[in-house]
N, C-alpha and C positions, 0 to 999 in steps of 0.2 A: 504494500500500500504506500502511495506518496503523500506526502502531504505537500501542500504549498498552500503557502502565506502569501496574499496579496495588500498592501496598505498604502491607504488613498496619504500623502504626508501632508498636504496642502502648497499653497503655494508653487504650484507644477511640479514639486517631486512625486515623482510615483516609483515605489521602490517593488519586489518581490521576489521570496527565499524559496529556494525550494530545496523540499530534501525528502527521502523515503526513511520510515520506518515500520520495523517488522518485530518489535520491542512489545511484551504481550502487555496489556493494559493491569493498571492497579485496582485492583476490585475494592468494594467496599467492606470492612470489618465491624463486627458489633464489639470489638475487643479496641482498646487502645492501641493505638502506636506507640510502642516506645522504644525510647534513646537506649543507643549499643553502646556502652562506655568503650575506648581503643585508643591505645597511642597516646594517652592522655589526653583525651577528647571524647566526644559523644556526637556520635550518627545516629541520624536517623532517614525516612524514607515519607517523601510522601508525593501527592495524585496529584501532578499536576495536569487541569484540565486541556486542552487542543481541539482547534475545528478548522475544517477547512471546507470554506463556503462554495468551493468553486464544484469540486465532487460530492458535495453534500456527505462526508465522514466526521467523525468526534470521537476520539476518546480519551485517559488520562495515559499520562508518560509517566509513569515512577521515579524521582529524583531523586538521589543522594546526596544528603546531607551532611558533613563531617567538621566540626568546629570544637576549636579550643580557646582557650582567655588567658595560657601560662606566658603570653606574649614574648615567648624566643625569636619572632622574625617579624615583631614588627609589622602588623598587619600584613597577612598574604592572600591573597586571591588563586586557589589554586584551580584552572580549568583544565588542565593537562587531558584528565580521563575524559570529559564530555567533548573538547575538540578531537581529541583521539575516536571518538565514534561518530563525528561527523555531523556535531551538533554545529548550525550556521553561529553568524556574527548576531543575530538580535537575542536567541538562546544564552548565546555566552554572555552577551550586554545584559541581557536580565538578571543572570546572575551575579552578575557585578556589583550592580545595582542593588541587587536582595543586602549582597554583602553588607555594604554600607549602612544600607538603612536599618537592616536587622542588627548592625551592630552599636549602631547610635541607640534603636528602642528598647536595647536590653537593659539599658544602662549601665553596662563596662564599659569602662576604657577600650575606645575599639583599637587604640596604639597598642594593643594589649592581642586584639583574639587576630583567629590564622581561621579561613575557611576552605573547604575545598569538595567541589562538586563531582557530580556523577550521573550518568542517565545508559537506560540502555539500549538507546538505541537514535538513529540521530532524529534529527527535529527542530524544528526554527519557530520563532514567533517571542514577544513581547508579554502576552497576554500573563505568564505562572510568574510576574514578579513579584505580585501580592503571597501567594502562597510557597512561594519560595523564603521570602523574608519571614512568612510566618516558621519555615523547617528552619531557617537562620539564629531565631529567638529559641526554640524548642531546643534545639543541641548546644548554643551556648548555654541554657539554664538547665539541660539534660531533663527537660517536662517532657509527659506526652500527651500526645496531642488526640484527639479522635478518628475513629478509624471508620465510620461514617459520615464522615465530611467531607468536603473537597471545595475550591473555589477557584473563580477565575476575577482576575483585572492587574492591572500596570502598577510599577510603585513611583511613588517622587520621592525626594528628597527631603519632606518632611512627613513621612508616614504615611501621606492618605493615597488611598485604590483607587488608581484611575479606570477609565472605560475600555471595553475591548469590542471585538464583534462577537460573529459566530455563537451567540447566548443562547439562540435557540438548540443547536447543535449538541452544544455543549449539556444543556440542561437532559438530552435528551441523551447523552454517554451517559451521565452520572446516573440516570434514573435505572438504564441497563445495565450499569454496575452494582446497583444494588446501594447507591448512595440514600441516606436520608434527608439528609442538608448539604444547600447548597448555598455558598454567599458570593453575593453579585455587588461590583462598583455601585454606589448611590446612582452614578451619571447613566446604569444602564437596567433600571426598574422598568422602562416599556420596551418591549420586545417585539420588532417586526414576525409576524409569524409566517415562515416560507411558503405553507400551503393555501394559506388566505391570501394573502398580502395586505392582512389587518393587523394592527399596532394594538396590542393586550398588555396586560399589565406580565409581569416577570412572575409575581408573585401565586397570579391564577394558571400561569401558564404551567411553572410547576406542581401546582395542587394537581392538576391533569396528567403530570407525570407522576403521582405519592411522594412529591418533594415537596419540603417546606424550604424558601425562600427568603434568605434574609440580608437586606441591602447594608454594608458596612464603607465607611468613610475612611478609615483609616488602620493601618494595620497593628495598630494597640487593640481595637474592640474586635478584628478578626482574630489576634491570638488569645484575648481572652475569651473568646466562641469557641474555639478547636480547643480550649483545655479547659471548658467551663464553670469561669470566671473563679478559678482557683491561682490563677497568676496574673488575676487585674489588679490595675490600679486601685489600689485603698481610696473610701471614699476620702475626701478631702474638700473644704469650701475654699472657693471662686480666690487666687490671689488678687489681695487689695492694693492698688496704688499708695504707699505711707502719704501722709498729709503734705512730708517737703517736696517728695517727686508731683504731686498734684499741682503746688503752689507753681513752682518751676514752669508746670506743663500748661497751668491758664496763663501765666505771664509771655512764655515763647507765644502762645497763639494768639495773646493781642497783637504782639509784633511782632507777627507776620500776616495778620489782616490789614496793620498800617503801611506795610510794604509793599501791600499786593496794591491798597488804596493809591501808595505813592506809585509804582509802577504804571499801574492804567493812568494817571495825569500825565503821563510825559506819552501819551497815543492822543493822535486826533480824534475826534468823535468819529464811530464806524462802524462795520457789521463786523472788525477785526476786533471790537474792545468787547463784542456785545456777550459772548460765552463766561468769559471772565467775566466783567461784571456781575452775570448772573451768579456763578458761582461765589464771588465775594459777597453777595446781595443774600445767598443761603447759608453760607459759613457764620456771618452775624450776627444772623437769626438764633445758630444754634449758640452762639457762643453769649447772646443776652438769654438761652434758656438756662445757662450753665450745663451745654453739651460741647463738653470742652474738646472729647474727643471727635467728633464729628466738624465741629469747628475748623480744629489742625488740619485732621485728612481731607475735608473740600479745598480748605485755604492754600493748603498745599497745590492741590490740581490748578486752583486758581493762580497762585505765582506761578506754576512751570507755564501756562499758557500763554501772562501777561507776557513773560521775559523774551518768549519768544517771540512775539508780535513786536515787544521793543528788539532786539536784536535784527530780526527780519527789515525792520523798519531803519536801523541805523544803518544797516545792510546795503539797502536798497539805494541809500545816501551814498554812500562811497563810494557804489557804482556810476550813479548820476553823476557826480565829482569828478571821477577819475579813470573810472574803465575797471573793465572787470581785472587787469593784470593788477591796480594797484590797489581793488578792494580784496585781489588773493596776499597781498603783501598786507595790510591792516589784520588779516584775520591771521596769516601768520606771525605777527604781533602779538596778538588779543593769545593763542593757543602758548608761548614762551613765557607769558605774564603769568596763564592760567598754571601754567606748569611749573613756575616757580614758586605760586602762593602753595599750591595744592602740596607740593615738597615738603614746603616750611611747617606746613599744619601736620603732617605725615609722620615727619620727622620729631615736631614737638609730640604729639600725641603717644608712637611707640615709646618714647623715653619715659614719660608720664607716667608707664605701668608701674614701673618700678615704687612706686609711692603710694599706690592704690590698695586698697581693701580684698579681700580677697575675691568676692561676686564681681566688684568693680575692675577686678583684671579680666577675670570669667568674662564680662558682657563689654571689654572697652572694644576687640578686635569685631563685632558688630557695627559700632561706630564707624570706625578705622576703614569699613570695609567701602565708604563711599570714598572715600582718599585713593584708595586702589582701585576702585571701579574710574573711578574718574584717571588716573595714572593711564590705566591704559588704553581707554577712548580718545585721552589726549595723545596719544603715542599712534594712534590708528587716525584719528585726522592729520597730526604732521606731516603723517607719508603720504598723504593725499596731497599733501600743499607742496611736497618735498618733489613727486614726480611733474608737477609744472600748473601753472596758469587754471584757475576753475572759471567753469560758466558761470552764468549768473543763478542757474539753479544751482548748485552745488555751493555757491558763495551763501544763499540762503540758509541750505540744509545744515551746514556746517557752524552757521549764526546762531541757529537755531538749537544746536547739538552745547554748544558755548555756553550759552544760555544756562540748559540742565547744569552744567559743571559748574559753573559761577553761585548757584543756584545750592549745592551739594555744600563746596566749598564755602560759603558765606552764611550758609544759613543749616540747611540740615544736617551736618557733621558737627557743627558747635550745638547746636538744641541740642543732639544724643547725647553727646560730651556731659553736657550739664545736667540731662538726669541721670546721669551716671553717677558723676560727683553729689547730686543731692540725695542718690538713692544709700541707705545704710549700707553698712557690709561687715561680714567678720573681720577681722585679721589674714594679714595674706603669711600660708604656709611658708611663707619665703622665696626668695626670685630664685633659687635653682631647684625647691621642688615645682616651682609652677614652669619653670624654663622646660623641666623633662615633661610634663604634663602639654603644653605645649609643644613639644618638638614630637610626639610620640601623636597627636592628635592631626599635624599636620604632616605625619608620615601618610596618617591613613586617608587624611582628608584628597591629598596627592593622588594616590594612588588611585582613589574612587573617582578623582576625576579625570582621570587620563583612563578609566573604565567608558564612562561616560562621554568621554571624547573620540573612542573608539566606536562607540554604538552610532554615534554624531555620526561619524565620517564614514563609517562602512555602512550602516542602514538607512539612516534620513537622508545624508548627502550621495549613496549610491557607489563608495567612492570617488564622484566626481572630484576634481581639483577644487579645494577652497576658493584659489584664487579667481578662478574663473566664476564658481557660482555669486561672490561676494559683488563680482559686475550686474548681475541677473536682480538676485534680492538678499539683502543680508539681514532681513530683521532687523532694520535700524541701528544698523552696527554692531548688532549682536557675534556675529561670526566673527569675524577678523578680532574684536574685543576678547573672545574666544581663546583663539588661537595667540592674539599679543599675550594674554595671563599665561597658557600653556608654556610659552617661551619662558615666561619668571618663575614660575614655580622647579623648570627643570633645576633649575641652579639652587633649588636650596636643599643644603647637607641634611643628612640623616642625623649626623652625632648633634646634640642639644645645644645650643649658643646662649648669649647673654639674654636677658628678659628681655631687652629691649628689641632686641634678633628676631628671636622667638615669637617676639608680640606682633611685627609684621608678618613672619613668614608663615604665621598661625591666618594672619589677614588676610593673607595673597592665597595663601589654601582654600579658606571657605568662600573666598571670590570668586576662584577659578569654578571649583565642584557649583556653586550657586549658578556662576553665568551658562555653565555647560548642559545643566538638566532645564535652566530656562528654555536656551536653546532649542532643545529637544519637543519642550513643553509648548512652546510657540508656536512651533512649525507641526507637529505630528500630531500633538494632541488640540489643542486651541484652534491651528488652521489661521494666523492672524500674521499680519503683514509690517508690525512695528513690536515692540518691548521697551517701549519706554525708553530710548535715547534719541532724545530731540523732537519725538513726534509721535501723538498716539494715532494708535489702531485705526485704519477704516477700514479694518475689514477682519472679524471673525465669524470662523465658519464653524465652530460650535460652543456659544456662547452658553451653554449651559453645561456643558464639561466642566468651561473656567469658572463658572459657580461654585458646581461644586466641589472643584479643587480648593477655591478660598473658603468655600463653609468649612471644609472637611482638615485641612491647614490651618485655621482659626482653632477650630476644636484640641486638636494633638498641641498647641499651645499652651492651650487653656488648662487642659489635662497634666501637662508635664508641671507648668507656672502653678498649681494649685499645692500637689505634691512638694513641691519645693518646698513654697512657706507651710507649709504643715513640719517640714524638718528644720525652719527655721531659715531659711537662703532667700536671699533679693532676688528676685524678678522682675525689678521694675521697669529696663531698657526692652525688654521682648514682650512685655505685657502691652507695653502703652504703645511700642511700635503697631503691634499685632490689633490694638484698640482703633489708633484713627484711619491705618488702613481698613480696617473691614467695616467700620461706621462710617465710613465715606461712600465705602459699598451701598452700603443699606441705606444711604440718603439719596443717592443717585438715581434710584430705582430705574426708570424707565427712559432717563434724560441719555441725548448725544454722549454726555459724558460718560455713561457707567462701564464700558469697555476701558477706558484708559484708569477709572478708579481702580478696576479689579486687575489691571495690570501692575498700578503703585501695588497696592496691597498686598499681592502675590511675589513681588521683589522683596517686600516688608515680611514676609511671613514665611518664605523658604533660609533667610538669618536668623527669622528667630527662631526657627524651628530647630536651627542648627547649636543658635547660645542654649534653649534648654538643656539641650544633650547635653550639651555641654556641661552645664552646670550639676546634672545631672549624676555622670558621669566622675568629676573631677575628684579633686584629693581630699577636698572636705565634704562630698557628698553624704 
């Protein structure tokens, strides 16, 4: 039997794996699965589901699981056995993928665990990363899991189960394996039905197979499903913002509705000022209800729009002036200035660890991370000004990109900073236990994302040439931003450096792995045409994925942030991030703007997904 995988990626990639397997299917047990202790580790096996819509087949591929936490090699990813049988490039990607995130949700130190897969027989596709990461949490914690379950959907980078196809397919293997439960991504609860071609709910469709159906967001409540809720999260109340991060966080968001106010005065009156405006006109509203955080995350959308309308507009000036050759020489100006502040803030900021509290080191490379995001989009326009003379669109785009950075640098890198500083914190265990905690975290962070850059470049991008596709469409800069991070992270050592060392190259890790499964997320799963550098979206092609990606990422925040303050740990920079972006969400509702809100949000909430872990995880956890 062959299988092949076809997957529509959006934006004119159209990719497809194909592979045969003759690997007998994982049946369903009324007995537990459990963990094989070996080697200093625990295996285990479980069902991961497959359909292939084209010959109308389904059934599960049994994967091997084998994971340890004695961390002698420094997070390893070992696929030897599953490429040895002829498992494709999106197979092996997903388990990459499982690695990481199953090793963040366990809460060890993933600088700590070593994984390594197995299947038997080859097979391609996306879709077993949810329940691969659930056998990833299982054999680190050596649980078992149930032997009457099985699930299908995608993982991200902050725990939640994205969408797959072939549901129906699938639902209808598991029923003839004798499955009783089945758990399906939230984003895919209606189910085209192949023999109708009528759209039913998921949940009736497997009643008519003796399935019960049950939609999961994130793969914390999928592995507390498969070992039921015997390794769930302890209840725990909602973490609260302390009173001084609050004060901080209504002070930053007057001024920056004063900002936005002063920005739109320097535009002529226009259908260019009229979005912002509006947006400023509903940020005020909330910020005299005392909805502080809805305030920030519109007022936010509002200055990134104003700045760009002023930029565009001084843009267009220097053109008139002087010709497009000397408004490419002004903006290479404007990108030298941008790159020298953005340094100085960089470079103050990593030294600052050294002095900080112990959460406050935990959550500063969060901050830090727009200084490096910004580093490298500044390094991905220079070469564009660097190969010669731009048009007058490109002199725009590139104004407009300026903007965002100006924007980072001036204003939302210092706000994080400062609830940082106002948030409480322990004592920091000392700058060389946290140096190692760090260098062992951005081994692994590394590694996961040169996973994920693999998946990028062999399945979404087809392995086409970057450089050629970055002419075509780059998500906004996303690609080549990409690939610049890929280039810094190769250079940093394994052995542990100074705090200060540490504190970037901890930053430039969680950059890279964030900007890489963006990537991914943009194009394959969203189908959208911008990510948020210098221009939002006009165009997504499944805006209810990216819901409930940010519902479902909000949650596994909320979840981990709760936890914490019950053991007594700050949360305050990933809470309140994760608050104005997704109350910007939910204020937008049905307006032009709610694409680009839930694109902020989802940048906001794939870091903080990552500082929980982190804190999670760390030396004083």
């Amino acid at each position: 039997m062959c299988l092949i995988v076809s997957a529509v990626l959006g934006l004119g990639f159209v990719g497809a794996a194909t592979a045969c397997s003759t690997a007998a299917s994982l049946v369903a047990s009324s007995d537990l699965r459990e963990p094989v202790e070996r080697d200093g580790g625990s295996e285990i096996t479980i069902p991961a589901l497959w359909a292939d819509d084209q010959s109308g087949t389904s059934g599960t591929e049994p994967a091997r699981i084998w994971a340890t936490q004695d961390g002698s090699a420094q997070f390893t990813i070992d696929l030897a056995d599953i490429e040895a049988e002829g498992a494709g490039p999106q197979w092996t990607a997903a388990s990459a993928a499982a690695a990481a995130v199953g090793s963040m949700a366990s809460g060890i130190n993933p600088g700590k665990v070593d994984v390594d897969f197995g299947v038997s027989g080859p097979i391609d596709g996306p879709s077993a990363g949810g329940i691969l990461t659930v056998g990833v949490i299982a054999a680190l914690l050596g649980a078992p899991i149930r032997g009457d379950m099985t699930m299908t959907g995608t993982i991200s980078p902050d725990g939640s189960i994205g969408p797959v196809g072939g549901i129906d397919l699938k639902l209808r293997a598991a029923a003839d394996q004798g499955y009783r439960t089945v758990l399906l991504p939230i984003a895919n609860m209606t189910v085209r039905n192949r023999d109708t071609n009528v759209a039913e709910s998921a949940v009736a469709m497997g009643q008519s197979l003796g399935l019960e159906v049950i939609p999961v967001g994130n793969v914390q409540q999928a592995f507390s499903l498969f070992t039921d809720n015997k390794y769930a999260y302890p209840p725990a109340p909602a973490f609260v913002l302390p009173a001084s991060v609050q004060q901080v966080a209504q002070t930053q968001t007057n001024d920056l509705l004063t900002l936005v106010a002063d920005r739109l005065a320097q535009l002529p009156p226009g259908p260019q000022t009229g979005p912002a405006s509006e947006l400023l006109a509903m940020a005020q509203d909330a910020a005299s209800k005392g909805e502080t955080a809805t305030a920030y995350g519109v007022g936010m959308q509002a200055l990134n729009m104003a700045n760009r309308e002023v930029a565009s507009a001084t843009a267009q000036t220097e053109i008139a002036r002087a010709g497009s050759a000397e408004a490419t020489k002004w903006l290479n100006s404007w990108v030298q200035d941008a790159q020298a502040r953005n340094e100085k803030r960089l470079s103050e900021g990593t030294k600052l660890g050294a002095s900080l509290g112990y959460e406050q080191q935990m959550t500063l490379p969060n901050a830090l991370s727009w200084l490096v995001y910004n580093a490298a989009i500044l390094q991905v326009v220079q070469d564009q000004l660097d190969a010669g003379s731009l048009d007058e669109a490109r002199i725009d785009r590139f104004a407009r990109v300026l903007a965002d950075v100006d924007a980072a640098i001036d204003v939302y890198y210092p706000n994080q900073l400062a609830i940082i500083q106002a948030a409480p914190a322990r004592p920091s265990p000392g700058s060389e236990v946290m140096a190692v905690y760090l260098a062992e975290y951005t081994t692994f962070l590394v590694r996961a994302g040169q996973a994920q850059q693999n998946y990028m470049q062999q399945v979404v991008m087809r392995g086409q040439d970057p450089a050629s596709l970055v002419q075509q469409n780059d998500v906004g800069l996303l690609l080549p931003t990409v690939l610049d991070l890929s280039s810094s992270v190769s250079t940093i050592p394994l052995s542990p450096d100074s705090i200060t060392d540490e504190m970037r190259q901890a930053t430039t890790a969680i950059t890279y792995y964030i900007a890489t499964t963006s990537l991914i997320a943009a194009i394959q799963d969203f189908g959208t045409d911008q990510f948020g550098i210098g221009a939002d979206p006009t165009q997504v092609a499944q805006p209810e994925v990216m819901q409930a990606s940010v519902t479902t990422a909000k949650l596994a925040v909320d979840e981990v942030s709760a936890l914490l303050g019950q053991r007594g740990l700050d949360a305050s920079l990933p809470t309140w991030a994760a608050n104005y972006g997704t109350a910007a969400v939910d204020s937008l509702g049905n307006t032009p703007q709610l694409a680009a809100a839930k694109v902020l949000a989802l940048n906001e909430l794939y870091f903080d997904a990552i500082t929980v872990f982190m804190l999670q995880s760390g030396p004083l956890s």
